[in-house]
N, C-alpha and C positions, 0 to 999 in steps of 0.2 A: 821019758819021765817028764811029766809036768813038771809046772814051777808050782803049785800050791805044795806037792812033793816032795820038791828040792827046799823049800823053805820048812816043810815040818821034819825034814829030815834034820837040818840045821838046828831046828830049836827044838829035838830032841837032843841030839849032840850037845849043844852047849848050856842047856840045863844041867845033864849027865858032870859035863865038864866042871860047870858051875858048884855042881853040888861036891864033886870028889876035893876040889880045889878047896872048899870050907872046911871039908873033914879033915886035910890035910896039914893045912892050916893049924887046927886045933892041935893034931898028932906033934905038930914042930913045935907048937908050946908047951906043950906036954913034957918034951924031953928035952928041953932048951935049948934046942937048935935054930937056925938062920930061918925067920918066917918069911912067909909069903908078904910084898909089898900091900897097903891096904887097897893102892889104888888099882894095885893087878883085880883084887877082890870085887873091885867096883866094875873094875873093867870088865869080867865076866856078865854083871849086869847089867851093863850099858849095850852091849853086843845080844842082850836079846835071853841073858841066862836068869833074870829075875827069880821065876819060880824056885830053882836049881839052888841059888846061892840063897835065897830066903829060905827055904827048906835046910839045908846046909846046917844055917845059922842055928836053926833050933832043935835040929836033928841032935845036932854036934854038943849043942849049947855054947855056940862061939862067936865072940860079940856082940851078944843079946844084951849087954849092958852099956853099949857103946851110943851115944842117941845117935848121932849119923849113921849109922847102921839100922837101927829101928827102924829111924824115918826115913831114911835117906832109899835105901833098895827097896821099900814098897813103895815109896813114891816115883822113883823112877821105872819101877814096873807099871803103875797106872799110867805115868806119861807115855808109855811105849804105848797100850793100850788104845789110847785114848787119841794118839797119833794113827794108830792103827786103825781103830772105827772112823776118823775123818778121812781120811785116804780111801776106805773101803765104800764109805756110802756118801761121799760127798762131794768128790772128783769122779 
């Protein structure tokens, strides 16, 4: 297995991960139970789940009104990005 492979395998996974992790989220608000930390939330999009946990968000409708959340997970998805084309074409 390649590594371009092994790495879209990963950011398959941890979108998946990212996204259940949002819905889930939501589900323990819902019933008043013990939520997920916010920074485990971020943490899924810091590790590459961007897409996953922004989809999540508006799937779900949870924390769509929170501005760190707005801005905060799209922007750190461009940064990954944007980290990601400088690495690819400039090294």
């Amino acid at each position: 297995m390649s590594l371009i492979q092994i790495i879209i395998i990963y950011l398959i996974i941890i979108n998946l991960a990212g996204f259940l992790v949002m819905g889930l989220d939501k589900h323990k608000a819902k019933m008043g139970n013990r939520r997920i930390p916010e920074n485990t939330l971020f943490g899924f999009t810091i590790l590459g789940g961007g897409i996953g946990t922004i989809a999540g968000m508006y799937v779900f409708r949870h924390k769509t009104k929170k501005l760190k959340f707005k801005i905060g997970m799209p922007l750190i998805l461009i940064l990954e990005i944007l980290i990601f084309i400088y690495f690819k074409y400039m090294i």
